[in-house]
N, C-alpha and C positions, 0 to 999 in steps of 0.2 A: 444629626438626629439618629437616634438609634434605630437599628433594623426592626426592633420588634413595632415600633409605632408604626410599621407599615402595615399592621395590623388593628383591627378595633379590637376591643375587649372578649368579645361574645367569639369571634374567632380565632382566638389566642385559646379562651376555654375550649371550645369546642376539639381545638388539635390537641393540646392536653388532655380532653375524654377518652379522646380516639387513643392517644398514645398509651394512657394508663391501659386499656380494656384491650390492646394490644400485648403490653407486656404483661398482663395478669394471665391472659390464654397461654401466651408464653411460657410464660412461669409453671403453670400447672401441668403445660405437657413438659417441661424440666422433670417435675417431680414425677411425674407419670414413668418416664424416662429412665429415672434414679431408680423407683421402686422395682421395675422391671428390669434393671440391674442387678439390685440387690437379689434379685427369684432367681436371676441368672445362676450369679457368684454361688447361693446357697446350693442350689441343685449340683452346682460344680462340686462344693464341699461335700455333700451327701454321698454324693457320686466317688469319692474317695475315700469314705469310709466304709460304704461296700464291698469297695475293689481290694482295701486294706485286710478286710474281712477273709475275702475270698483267696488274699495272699495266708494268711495263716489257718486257713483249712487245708491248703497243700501241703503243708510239713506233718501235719499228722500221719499222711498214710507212709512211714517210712516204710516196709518191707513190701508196699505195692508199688508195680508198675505206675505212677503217672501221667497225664495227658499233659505232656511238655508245650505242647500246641496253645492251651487253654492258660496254662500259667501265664505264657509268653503276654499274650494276647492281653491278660491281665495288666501285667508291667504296660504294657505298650497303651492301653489304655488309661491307664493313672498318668503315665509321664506326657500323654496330649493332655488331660483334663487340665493338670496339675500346669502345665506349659499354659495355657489356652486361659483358667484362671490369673495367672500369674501376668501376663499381659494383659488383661481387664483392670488388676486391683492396680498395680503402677500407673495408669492410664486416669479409672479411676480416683486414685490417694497417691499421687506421686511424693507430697509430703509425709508422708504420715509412717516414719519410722518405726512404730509397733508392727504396721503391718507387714511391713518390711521384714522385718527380726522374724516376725511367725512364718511367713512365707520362708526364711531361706532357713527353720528349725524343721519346716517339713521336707521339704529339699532334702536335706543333709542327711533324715532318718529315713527319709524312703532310698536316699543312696546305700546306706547301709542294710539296709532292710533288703533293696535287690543283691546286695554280695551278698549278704547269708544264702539267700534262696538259688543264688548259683552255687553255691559252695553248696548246699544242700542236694542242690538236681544230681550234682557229679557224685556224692556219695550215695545218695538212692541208686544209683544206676550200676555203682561198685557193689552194696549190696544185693540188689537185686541179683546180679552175676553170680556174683558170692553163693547166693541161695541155691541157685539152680542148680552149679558144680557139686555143693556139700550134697544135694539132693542125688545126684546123679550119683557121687560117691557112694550114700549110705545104701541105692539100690546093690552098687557091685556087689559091698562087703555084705551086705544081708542073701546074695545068690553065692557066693563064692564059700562050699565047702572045707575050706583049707583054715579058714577063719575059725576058734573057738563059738562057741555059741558065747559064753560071758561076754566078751570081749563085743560080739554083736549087740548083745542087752545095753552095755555098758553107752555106745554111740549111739542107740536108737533113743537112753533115756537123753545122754547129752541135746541131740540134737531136738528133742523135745521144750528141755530149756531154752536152748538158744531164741527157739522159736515165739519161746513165752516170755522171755527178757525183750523179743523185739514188741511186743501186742501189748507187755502190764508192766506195772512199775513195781510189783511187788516180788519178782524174780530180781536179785538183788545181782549185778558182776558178777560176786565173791562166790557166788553160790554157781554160780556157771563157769566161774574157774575150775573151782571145786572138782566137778564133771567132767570137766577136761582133764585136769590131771591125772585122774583115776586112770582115764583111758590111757595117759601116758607111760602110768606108773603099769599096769596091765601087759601091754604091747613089750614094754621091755621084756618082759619074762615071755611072751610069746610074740615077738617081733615080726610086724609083717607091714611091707611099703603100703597099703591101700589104707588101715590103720593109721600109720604114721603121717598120711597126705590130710585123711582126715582130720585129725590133732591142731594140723597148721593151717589146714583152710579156717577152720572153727576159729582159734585164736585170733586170724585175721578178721576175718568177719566179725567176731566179739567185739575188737577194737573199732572196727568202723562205725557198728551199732553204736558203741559209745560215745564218738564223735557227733554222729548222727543225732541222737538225742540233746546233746548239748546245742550243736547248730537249732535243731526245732525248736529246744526253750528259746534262744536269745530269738527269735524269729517273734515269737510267743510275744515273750517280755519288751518288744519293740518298743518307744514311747511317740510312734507315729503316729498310732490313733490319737494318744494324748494330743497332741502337737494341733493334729486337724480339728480337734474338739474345740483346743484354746483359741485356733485360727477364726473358727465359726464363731466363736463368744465374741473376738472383738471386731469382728464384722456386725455381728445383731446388734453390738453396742453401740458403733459407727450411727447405724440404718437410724437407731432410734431416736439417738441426736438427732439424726441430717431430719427426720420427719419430724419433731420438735420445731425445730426452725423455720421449718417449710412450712407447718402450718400457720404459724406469727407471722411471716411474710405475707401468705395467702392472704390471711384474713387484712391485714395493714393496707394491701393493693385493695382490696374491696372495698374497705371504709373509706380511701382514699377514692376510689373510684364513684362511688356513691356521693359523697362529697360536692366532687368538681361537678357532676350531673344536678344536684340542687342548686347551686350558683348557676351555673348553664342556663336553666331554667329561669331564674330569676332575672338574671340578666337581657335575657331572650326579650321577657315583658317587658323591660327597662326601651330596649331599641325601639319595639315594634312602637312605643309612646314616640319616641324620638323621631322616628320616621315619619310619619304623620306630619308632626311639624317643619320636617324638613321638604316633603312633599310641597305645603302650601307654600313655602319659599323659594321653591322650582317654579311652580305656577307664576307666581309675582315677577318672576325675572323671565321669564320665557317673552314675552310680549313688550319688551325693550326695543325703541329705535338704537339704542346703541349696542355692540359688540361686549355681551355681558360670558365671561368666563368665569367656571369658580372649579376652585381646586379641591383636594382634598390637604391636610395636615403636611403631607409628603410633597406637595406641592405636582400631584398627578391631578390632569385634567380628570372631571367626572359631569361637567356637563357644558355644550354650549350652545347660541340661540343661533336663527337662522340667518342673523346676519353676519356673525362670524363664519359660519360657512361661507357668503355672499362674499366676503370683502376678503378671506384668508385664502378662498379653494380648495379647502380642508374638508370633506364630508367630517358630520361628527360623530362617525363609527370610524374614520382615522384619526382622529384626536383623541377621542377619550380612552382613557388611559396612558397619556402618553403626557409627557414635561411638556411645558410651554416653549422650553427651549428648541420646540423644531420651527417655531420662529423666528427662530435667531438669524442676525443676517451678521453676525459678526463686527458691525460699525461700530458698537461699543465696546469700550474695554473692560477689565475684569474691575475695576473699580466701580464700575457705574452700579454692576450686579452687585457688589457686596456693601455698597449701602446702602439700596436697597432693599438686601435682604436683611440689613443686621437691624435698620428698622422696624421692618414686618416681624422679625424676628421679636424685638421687645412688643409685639401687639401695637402698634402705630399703625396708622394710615400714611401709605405714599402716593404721592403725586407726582406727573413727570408725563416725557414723551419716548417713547420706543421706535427705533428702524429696526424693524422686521422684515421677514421675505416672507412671500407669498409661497404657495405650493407650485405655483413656477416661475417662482426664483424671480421674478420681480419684487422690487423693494417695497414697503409697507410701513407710513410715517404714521403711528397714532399717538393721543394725548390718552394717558390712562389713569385711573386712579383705584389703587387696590386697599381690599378693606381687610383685617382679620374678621370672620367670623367666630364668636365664641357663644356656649349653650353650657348654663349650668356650669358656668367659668371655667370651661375647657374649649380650646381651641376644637372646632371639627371641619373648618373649609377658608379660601379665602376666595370672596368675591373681587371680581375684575371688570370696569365698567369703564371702555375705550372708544374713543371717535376716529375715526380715520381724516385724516388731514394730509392724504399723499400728493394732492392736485396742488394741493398750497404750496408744497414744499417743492414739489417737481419743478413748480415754477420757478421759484429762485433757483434751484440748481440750475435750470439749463441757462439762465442768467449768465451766472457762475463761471458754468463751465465754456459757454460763449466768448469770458470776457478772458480764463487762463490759458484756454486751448488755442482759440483758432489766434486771437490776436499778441502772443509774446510769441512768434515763432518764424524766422526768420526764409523758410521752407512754405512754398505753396502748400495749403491744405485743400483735398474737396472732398466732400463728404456727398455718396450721391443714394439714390432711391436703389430698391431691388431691380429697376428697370434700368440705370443707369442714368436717370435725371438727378442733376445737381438742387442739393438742398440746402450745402452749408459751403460758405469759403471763407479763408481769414485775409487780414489785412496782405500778406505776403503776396498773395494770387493777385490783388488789386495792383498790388507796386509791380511787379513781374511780368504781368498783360496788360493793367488797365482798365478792365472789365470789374465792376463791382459787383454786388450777390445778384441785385434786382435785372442782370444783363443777361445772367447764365441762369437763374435759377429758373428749376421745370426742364431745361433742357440740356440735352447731351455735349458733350463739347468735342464736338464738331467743330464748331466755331473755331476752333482754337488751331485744326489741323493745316500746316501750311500746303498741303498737297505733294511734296518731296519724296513721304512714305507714298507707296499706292495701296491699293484696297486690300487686295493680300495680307502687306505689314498687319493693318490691324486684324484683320479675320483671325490670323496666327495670335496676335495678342492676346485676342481676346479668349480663343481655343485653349491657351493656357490657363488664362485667369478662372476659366470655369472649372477645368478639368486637375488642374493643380491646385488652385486657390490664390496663387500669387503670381506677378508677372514684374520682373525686372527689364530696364532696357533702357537705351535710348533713342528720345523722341524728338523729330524735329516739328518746335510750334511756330506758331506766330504770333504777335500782342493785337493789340486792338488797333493799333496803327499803323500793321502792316510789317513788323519787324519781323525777320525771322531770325528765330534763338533757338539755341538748342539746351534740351531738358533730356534731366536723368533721371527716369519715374519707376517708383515703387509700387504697383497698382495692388491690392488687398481684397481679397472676398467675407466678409461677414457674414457668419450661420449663427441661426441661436441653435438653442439644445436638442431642437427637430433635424437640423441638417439644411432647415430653408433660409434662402441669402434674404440678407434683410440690410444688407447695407453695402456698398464698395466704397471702398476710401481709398484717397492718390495721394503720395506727398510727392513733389516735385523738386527739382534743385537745378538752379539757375546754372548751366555752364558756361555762361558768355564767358566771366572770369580768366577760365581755364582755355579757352579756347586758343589763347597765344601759343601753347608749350604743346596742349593735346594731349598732357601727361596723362590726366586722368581717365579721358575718355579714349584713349590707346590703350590703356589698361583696363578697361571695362571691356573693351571691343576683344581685344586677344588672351582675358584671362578669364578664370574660373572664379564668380565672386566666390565661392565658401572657398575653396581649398588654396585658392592663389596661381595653382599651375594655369599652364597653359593652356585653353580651350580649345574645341577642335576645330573653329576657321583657322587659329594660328597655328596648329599640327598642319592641316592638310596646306598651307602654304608653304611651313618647313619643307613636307616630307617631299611635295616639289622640288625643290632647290636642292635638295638632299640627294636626291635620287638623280638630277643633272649631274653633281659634282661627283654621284658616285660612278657612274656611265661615264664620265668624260677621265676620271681616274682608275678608272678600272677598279675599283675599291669593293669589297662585299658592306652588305648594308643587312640587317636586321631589325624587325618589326617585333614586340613584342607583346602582344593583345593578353593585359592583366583583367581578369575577375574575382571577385571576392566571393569566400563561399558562404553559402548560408545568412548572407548580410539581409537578406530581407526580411529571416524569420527576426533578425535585429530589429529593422527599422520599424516592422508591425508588431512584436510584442511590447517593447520600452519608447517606442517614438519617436517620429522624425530627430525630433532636436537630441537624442542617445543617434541617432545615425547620422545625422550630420557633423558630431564631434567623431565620431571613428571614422569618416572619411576625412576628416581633417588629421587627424593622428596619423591616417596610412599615408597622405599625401606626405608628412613630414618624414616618415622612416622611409620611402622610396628614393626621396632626395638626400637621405643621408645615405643609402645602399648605393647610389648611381654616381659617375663619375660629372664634375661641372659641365663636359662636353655631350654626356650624352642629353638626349630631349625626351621631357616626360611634361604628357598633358592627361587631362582630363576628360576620359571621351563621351562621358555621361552617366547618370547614378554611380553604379558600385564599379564603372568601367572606367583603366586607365592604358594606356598607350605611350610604349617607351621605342624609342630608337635609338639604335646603338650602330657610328658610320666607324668608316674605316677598321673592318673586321678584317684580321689575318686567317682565322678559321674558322668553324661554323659555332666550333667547341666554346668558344668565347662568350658566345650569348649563353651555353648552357652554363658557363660559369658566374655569370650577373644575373640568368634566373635564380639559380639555387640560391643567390648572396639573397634575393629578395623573398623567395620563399621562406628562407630561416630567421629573416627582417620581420615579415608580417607573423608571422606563427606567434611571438611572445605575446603575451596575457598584456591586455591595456587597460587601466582604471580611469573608467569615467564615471563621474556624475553619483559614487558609490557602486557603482555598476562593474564585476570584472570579467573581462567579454575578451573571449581568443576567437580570431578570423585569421582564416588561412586564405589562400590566393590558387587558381588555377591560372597559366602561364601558356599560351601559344605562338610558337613562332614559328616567321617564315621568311624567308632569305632572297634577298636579292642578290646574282639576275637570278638564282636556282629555281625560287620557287616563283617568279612571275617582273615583269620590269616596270608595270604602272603603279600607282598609289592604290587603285581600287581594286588592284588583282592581289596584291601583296595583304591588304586589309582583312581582306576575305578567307584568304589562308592562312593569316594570324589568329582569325575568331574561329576559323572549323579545328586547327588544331587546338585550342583554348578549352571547345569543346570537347574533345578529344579526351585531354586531360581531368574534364570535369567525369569523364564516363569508364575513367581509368582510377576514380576514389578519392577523386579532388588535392589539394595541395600537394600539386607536382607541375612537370611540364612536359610539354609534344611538343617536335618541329611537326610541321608542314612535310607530308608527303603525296606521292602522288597516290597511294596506295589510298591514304587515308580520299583520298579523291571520288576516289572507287568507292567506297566504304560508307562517304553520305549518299553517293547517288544510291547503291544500294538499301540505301535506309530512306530515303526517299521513292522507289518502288514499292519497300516492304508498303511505309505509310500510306502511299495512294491506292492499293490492290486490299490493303485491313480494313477500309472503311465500309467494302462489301461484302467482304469475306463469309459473315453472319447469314445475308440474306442469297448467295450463290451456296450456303449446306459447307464450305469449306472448312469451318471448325466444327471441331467433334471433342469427347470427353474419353479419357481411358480412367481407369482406377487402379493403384497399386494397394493391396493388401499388406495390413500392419498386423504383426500378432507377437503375441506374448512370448515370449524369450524362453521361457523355464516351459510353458507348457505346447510349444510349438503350434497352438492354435490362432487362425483369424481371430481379431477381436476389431477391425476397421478397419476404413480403406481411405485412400487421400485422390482425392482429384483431381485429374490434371487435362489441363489443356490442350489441345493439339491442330495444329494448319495445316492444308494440303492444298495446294495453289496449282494448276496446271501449268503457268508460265517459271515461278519460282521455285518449283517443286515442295519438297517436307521443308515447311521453316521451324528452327528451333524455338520451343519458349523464350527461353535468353536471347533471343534475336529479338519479336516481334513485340513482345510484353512490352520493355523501356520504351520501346519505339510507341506504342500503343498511349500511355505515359506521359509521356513527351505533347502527345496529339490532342489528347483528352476520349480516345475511342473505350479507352481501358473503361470507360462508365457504361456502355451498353453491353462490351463484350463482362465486364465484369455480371452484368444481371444474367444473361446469356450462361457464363456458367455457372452459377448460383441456382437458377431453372432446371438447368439441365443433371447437374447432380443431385437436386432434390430427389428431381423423377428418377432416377435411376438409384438414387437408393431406395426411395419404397417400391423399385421393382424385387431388389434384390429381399429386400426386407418381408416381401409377399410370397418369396420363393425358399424363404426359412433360411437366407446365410447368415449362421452365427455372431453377426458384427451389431457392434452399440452404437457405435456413431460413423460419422462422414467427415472430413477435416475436407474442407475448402480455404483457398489461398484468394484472400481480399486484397488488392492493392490500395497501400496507402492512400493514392491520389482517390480513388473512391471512397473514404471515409469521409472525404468532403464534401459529399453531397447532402442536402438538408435533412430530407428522408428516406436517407438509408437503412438504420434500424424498422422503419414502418415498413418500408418495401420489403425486405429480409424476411420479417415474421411473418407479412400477410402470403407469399411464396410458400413458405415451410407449413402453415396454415391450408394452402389451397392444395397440395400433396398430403396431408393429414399426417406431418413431422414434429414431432417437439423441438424446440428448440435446445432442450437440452442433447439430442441425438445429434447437434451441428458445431463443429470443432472449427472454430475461425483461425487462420492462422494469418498472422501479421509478420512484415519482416524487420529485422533490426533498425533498418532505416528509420522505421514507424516510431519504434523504440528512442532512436539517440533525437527524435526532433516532439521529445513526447512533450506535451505543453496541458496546460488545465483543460481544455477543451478535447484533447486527444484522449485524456484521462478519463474523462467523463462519459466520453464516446464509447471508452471501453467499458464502463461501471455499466452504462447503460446496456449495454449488451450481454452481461454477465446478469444484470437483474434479473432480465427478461427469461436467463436459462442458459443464454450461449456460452461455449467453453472456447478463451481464445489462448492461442500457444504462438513461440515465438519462431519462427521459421529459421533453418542455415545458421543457430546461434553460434555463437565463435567466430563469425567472418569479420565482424564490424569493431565498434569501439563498446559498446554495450558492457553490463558488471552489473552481478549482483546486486550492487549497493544501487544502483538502475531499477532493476528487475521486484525487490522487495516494497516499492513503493506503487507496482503496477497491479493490476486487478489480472493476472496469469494464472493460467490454469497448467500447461503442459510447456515444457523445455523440449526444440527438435538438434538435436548434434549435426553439426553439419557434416556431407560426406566427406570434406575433406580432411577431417581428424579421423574417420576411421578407414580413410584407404592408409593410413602412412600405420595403423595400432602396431602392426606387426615388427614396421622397423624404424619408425622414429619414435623417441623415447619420450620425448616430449611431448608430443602429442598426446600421447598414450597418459602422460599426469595430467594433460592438459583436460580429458577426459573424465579420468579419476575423481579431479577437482572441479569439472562441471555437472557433475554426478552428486557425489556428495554435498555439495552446497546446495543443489535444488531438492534434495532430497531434504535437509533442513529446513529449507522454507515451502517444503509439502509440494513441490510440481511431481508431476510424472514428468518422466524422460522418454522421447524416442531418438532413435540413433536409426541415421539414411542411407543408404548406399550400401548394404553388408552384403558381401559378395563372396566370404569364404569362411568356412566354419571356423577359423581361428577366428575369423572379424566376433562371429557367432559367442562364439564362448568366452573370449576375452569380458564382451558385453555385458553376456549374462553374469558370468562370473564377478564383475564391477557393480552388481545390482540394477544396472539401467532397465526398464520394465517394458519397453516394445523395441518391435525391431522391424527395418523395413528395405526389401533391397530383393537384388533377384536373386541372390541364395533362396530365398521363399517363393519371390514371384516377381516376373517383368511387371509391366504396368498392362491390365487387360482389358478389352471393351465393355461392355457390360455383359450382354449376352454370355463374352468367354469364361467371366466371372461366376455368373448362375452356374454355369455349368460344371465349373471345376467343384465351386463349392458347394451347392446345394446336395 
C-alpha cells in the first residue's frame, strides 16, 4: 500500500493548503527580492552615467590646473560600481549572453576612456608647465631693454593667440603659426636668445595644445555612455519580462490556493458526517465480552476495549497507534501472515487462531475472526473480534511437553521449585534411584544424599549455584535401595526477565559405567571443563612433585602467573559465551607456544599458570614469556567478533625467589601485577625489591583511608595562560599528601593505589569541593581566569550519581558549570564504551568542558578522539621536555596540534620550563601553556596574591 493512504483525504488537502500558501509567500518575497535587485543594478547604472559625465567635464579645462585627486576618485569609483554590478548581473543572468556582451562593451570603453584621461592628465600637466615658462619668458623680454619694442609687440600679440587657440576653437593653428613666424622671421634681423627660447617654447607648447585637444574630443566622442544607456535598456527589458511572469505565476498559485481551500472545506463536512457514524460503531464495540481490536486501512491499531488491555497487558495508550504485530510471538511463520493478509486483502473475512505474546512475554493462544470494514464502498478500518483460549492450550502443551522432555531421555532430569522442592522428574531419575515423582515431589532431595559429601560440600555447591548460576561437579548419591553410585551433575539456576529464580533444573549422569577405568571422572576431577587444561587441584599436586624433583636435582624451576588484559571489559560487553570462546582460543595458542614437557593449567577466570622445570638460566623463562606474549597479542575471530587480548606475565624462580608452592605463587601473582602497572602485555620476574614496593603500597593504602579526615590532603593550583598574550586565563587542580609517618607522597604514587582500593570515590568529591571553594575564592578577589580544570578518575565515573553530585557542589559555591574543565585520562579514552560516551554527553549538556589529560602517552588517535564529546587536547610533558632536541617529538607535536585544531579542540601543552619550550609552542599555534616557566603550582592564598 502506498504511503499516501496513510493519510485520509481531508489531511492530504489540508498539507497541500499549507504547502501551496507556503510557496506563494515564497514566491512573492522571490519577487520582492528580484524587484529590489533590479533598483539595485539600475542605481548602479545611473551611478555610471554620472561618473561617465563627470570623466568628460575634466577634459575640458585643458590650460587649468586640475584636481588630479577627484578625477582619481572618479575612475576608482566607476571601476567598484561597474566591478560590484558586474558580479550582481552574472549571479543574477548567468545565461543570458546579451548581457554578457554589454557588460564587457562597457568594460572595454571605460578601459579606453581611462587611457585617454591618463594620456590627457600627462599633457595638461606639460601644458600647464609650458604656460608658466612662456609666461615667465614674455615678463623677461617685455623688462629687458636690449629687446626692440616690435619685436616685444610681435610676442605679446603671439602669446595672446596661443592663449585664445587654448580657451576657442575659432583661433585656427595656422593662424598662430602664422604669429610665430613673424617672430622668427623678426629675431633674425635682430637676433636675441630670450626671443629665440621664446619661438620654441611656443612651438612646443602649440603642438601639445594640439594633441591636447584631440585627446579631449575622443574623450568627448567615447561610446561609453552609449554602451551604459544600451546596458540599462536591456536590463529594463529583462525586469519587465521577469515581472510579466511573476505576475501569471502569482496569480496561478492564488487560484490554485483558493481552490484546494474550497475542497478543504467541503470535504472537512463530508468527515465530520463520517465521524458521527463511526463514533456510534465505537460505542457498539466498546461493551464486548470479547477482545475487540479494529485497525485503520494501514492496519494501525486506533482503538481497543478493556479486555484486550486485561488479557494483552497492553494499556491502550501503548497500543494505539501501533501494528498488531507487537503481538507477535514469532510461532508462526511468514506464510500463515500472507494468507491472511492476501485475504483481508481481497475484502474477505478470516477466521483462525493466533500465538501471541503478552507484554511480558508470556504466550497468548486466541481464536479470532477479522472483518474488513467498508463505508460508502471504501475500506476505512478492519474490525478484530478474539477469545483467548490460552488455559486450553497450556494444557495440552505441558501434556506434550511432559511426554517429549522428561520421558525420551536417557539422563536424570529434575526440575525443582524457586525453593528447591522437586516438581517434575522423568522416567531416567526413576530407573537410576528408583524413586518415582509422587516420592520426591514437594521435597528436596536430601533423600538422595549418601552422607560421603559432608555439609560444607554442599553449602559450596550451592554458594555457586546462586552466585554464578551454574554448578558442575561430582556427586556421590544413593537409590532407593541403599546403593551408593556416583553422578555427574549439571545443577542450573532459572531467572525470568526480573532477574527472580523461578526454577532450578539438574540433569544427572549415571557414572557407575565408567567407574571400572575412572577415565572420565579423573578427567573431570583434574581438568578444566571449558578449556581442557589442567585445573589447579592437578597444578598444585604437579607443582609438589615438581619442586621434590627440582630440590633433590638441584635444577631451577619457574612459575609463571599469566593474566589476560582487559578480558573482563570482554566477558561484560559481548558475553559470557564471547568470553568463554577466547578463553578456549588462548588455552589452545599457550599449548601450541609451550614445549609437551612443560605444565600449563588453568587457575581460574582469565588466570592461567605455566611451569617450566629443569631451567639452565633464569633468561629461559623470559624467553617462553615473550614466545607467549607475541602468541596472545594476534587478532582472534569469534562469533563475527574480532577481539585482540594481550597477556600480563609474572615470574618467580625457584629456590631464588622462594622454595614452597605457596611462596613461589605469590611471587608469581605480585610480579604479574607488577607487569600489569608497567602498561600491561609484558612481563616482571619476582624481586625482592618489588617486595618492598607492595608492602610500601600497602602502607600508602591503610594510612589513605584517613588521610581526608586527619586535614593531610590539601589542594595547590598551577596557572594556565595564553601563549601570545602571556596572561592567566585558568588554573588546574591538583592534589597533594603530607603524611607524618610517609612524609610528601607523590600523586603518581597514592592515586593508582587509591584506584585499586576504591578510596579515589570520596577523595575524588574531596577535591571536586575543595577546588570549587577556592576558585570562587579566587574569582571574588578579581583573578582573571574563566575556568578550573579538575582531574576525575575514571574509576569515579562509575558512580550512579556522579553528574548530580558535580552540579549540586558547583550549584552550592554559586559556579557554572560551564567555568569547570573535567579532565579524563586516556585510559577513560582507549576503554570508552556507550555508556562512557554518554557519561560524557551528559556532562557536556549540562555545560561542563571535558579535555583529555597526558595525551600522547597511551594508544588513543584522532580517529578515537572525533567520535568523543571533547572539548580541550593536554600534550603531555613528555613531548615537550625532549622539543628542543628530539626531532620526533617535536612533529609528533606539530601533528598533535594541527589535527585538533581541525576538529576544533583547544590545545594545552604541560611542563614548559624554558622559553624555547615557550616559543617553539607558540610558534606551532598551541593556545595555552602551563609549567613553571610561568608558575610552580600555588596554594590558594599564594595565588590571590600574586594575581589579584
Amino acid at each position: 500500500m502506498k504511503n499516501r493512504d496513510k493519510f485520509d483525504n481531508l489531511s492530504i488537502l489540508l498539507i497541500l493548503f499549507i504547502v501551496l500558501l507556503i510557496s506563494l509567500f515564497f514566491y512573492l518575497y522571490n519577487v520582492e527580492k528580484s524587484i529590489q535587485n533590479y533598483t539595485s543594478n539600475h542605481d548602479k547604472v545611473t551611478t555610471l552615467e554620472l561618473v561617465d559625465k563627470e570623466l568628460n567635464n575634466f577634459s575640458i579645462s585643458m590650460n587649468q590646473f586640475s584636481n588630479y585627486d577627484q578625477i582619481n576618485q572618479n575612475i576608482e569609483k566607476f571601476t567598484q560600481t561597474l566591478q560590484s554590478l558586474e558580479k550582481t548581473l552574472l549571479k543574477d543572468y548567468p545565461a543570458n549572453l546579451t548581457v554578457q556582451r554589454k557588460l564587457k562593451q562597457v568594460k572595454n570603453y571605460f578601459h579606453t576612456k581611462v587611457e585617454d584621461i591618463e594620456y590627457f592628465k600627462s599633457l595638461n600637466a606639460s601644458l600647464i608647465s609650458g604656460s608658466h615658462f612662456l609666461f615667465d619668458l614674455q615678463s623677461t623680454i617685455s623688462e629687458d631693454t636690449t629687446i626692440p619694442l616690435e619685436s616685444k609687440n610681435l610676442i605679446n600679440e603671439a602669446l595672446f593667440y596661443i592663449l585664445r587657440y587654448t580657451t576657442s576653437d575659432y583661433i585656427s593653428k595656422a593662424y598662430v603659426l602664422k604669429k610665430l613666424h613673424e617672430i622668427e622671421a623678426f629675431n633674425k634681423k635682430s637676433p636675441h636668445i630670450f626671443v629665440q627660447n621664446f619661438y620654441k617654447q611656443s612651438m612646443i607648447m602649440l603642438e601639445t595644445l594640439s594633441i591636447l585637444k584631440k585627446t579631449s574630443n575622443a574623450i568627448h566622442k567615447s561610446k561609453l555612455y552609449n554602451s551604459i544607456l544600451e546596458l540599462n535598456k536591456v536590463l529594463d527589458t529583462i525586469y519587465e519580462n521577469n515581472l510579466f511572469i511573476q505576475k501569471v505565476i502569482a496569480v496561478l498559485f492564488f487560484i490554485s490556493t483558493l481552490t484546494v481551500l474550497l475542497i478543504l472545506i467541503i470535504t472537512h463536512i463530508r468527515s465530520l458526517k463520517n465521524k458521527k457514524e463511526l463514533l456510534a460503531f465505537k460505542y457498539a464495540m466498546q461493551h464486548s465480552d470479547n477482545t475487540i481490536v479494529i485497525t485503520d486501512p494501514s492496519r494501525n491499531i486506533t482503538f481497543v476495549n478493556d479486555v484486550f488491555e486485561k488479557t494483552t497487558g497492553y494499556t491502550a495508550a501503548e497500543a494505539l497507534g501501533k501494528n498488531p504485530r507487537i503481538l507477535k510471538s514469532d510461532q508462526h511463520d511468514e506464510a500463515f501472515y500472507k494468507a491472511m493478509n492476501e485475504k483481508l486483502d481481497r475484502g474477505e473475512k478470516w477466521e483462525g487462531e493466533f500465538i501471541n505474546k503478552r507484554k511480558d512475554g508470556t504466550l497468548l493462544y486466541e481464536k479470532a475472526s477479522i472483518v474488513p470494514v467498508f463505508l460508502n464502498n471504501k475500506l476505512i478500518s478492519y474490525l478484530a473480534i478474539k477469545l483467548d483460549i490460552t488455559e486450553y492450550v497450556e494444557q495440552n502443551m505441558k501434556l506434550a511437553q511432559a511426554a517429549s522432555v522428561f520421558e525420551n531421555t536417557e539422563e536424570a532430569i529434575i526440575i525443582a521449585d524457586e525453593d528447591g522442592k522437586v516438581t517434575s522428574v522423568n522416567a531416567a531419575f526413576t530407573n537410576i534411584y528408583g524413586y518415582v515423582l509422587d516420592d520426591v515431589k514437594g521435597n528436596n532431595l536430601s533423600i538422595l544424599h549418601s552422607g560421603i559429601q559432608d555439609l560444607s560440600f554442599y553449602q559450596d555447591m550451592w554458594n555457586q549455584i546462586i552466585e554464578n548460576g551454574l554448578w558442575r561437579g561430582k556427586i556421590i548419591n544413593k537409590t532407593k535401595k541403599g546403593e551408593i553410585i556416583p553422578i555427574w551433575a549439571t545443577i542450573k539456576k532459572i531467572t525470568n526477565q526480573f532477574g527472580k529464580v523461578v526454577n532450578y533444573t539438574a540433569i544427572q549422569t549415571d557414572l557407575r559405567e565408567l567407574e571400572s577405568s575412572q577415565a572420565k571422572a579423573d578427567y573431570l576431577a583434574y581438568h578444566d571443563p571449558l578449556t581442557g587444561l589442567y585445573n589447579r587441584v592437578n597444578f598444585e599436586e604437579y607443582l609438589s612433585h615438581a619442586l621434590f624433583v627440582a630440590k633433590r636435582n638441584e635444577n631451577m624451576l619457574a612459575i609463571l602467573f599469566i593474566d589476560l588484559d582487559r578480558f573482563k571489559v570482554i566477558n561484560d560487553t559481548l558475553g559470557h559465551d564471547i568470553g568463554d570462546e577466547v578463553l578456549i582460543t588462548v588455552a589452545g595458542r599457550l599449548k601450541d607456544a609451550l614445549r609437551e614437557s612443560d605444565f600449563i593449567s588453568r587457575w581460574g577466570g582469565d588466570e592461567f599458570v605455566v611451569i617450566l622445570e629443569n631451567l639452565t638460566t633464569a633468561s629461559e623463562a623470559a624467553v617462553v614469556a615473550t614466545n607467549i606474549i607475541d602468541t596472545l597479542k594476534e587478532p582472534m575471530d569469534i562469533k563475527s567478533h574480532h577481539l585482540i587480548t594481550t597477556a600480563s606475565i609474572g615470574i618467580s624462580l625457584y629456590p631464588e625467589n622462594g622454595e614452597d608452592a605457596n611462596t613461589l605463587i605469590k611471587h608469581a601473582d605480585s610480579a604479574m601485577y607488577l607487569a600489569k602497572d608497567m602498561g600491561k602485555n609484558n612481563f616482571r620476574y619476582y624481586t625482592t625489591e618489588l617486595s618492598k614496593e607492595i608492602q610500601n603500597k600497602l602502607d600508602i593504602d591503610m594510612a589513605l583511608h584517613n588521610a581526608i579526615e586527619k586535614n593531610e590532603i590539601y589542594m595547590v593550583f598551577q596557572p594556565q595562560y595564553d601563549l601570545k598574550s602571556k596572561e592567566i586565563i585558568s588554573v588546574e587542580a591538583l592534589v597533594r599528601w603530607e603524611n607524618k609517618e610517609l612524609g610528601f607522597v607523590p600523586p603518581d604514587k597514592f592515586i593508582p593505589i587509591a584506584e585499586d582500593s576504591g578510596t579515589i570515590v570520596s577523595l575524588g568529591y574531596f577535591i571536586f569541593e575543595e577546588s570549587c571553594k577556592a576558585y570562587k575564592a579566587m574569582r571574588e578577589k578579581n583573578i582573571p581566569i574563566k575556568q578550573i580544570a579538575i582531574n576525575v578518575s575514571s574509576i569515579q565515573f562509575k558512580e550512579p550519581h556522579l553528574l548530580e553530585t558535580f552540579v549540586s557542589i558547583a550549584k552550592r559555591h554559586n559556579i557554572e558549570p560551564s567555568e569547570i574543565e573535567i579532565e579524563i585520562t586516556e585510559r577513560f579514552i582507549m576503554e570508552h564504551t556507550i555508556a562512557n560516551i554518554n557519561m560524557m554527553q551528559n556532562f557536556r549538556n549540562y555545560g561542563f568542558k571535558i579535555s583529555i589529560d597526558d595525551f600522547g602517552t597511551g594508544y588513543s588517535s584522532m580517529s578515537y578522539l572525533k567520535q568523543l564529546p571533547v572539548d580541550t587536547i593536554k600534550i603531555d610533558k613528555s613531548f615537550v621536555d625532549d622539543i628542543t632536541a628530539n626531532a620526533s617529538d617535536t612533529a609528533i607535536i606539530e601533528a598533535i596540534i594541527a589535527l585538533s585544531k581541525t576538529l576544533g579542540y583547544s590545545i594545552v601543552a604541560e611542563g614548559i620550563e624554558t622559553i624555547e619550550q615557550e616559543d617553539f609552542l607558540r610558534d606551532a599555534n598551541c593556545d595555552i601553556g602551563q609549567g613553571y616557566l610561568f608558575s610552580k603550582p600555588l596554594s590558594r592564598d599564594e595565588l590571590i596574591k600574586r594575581f589579584s
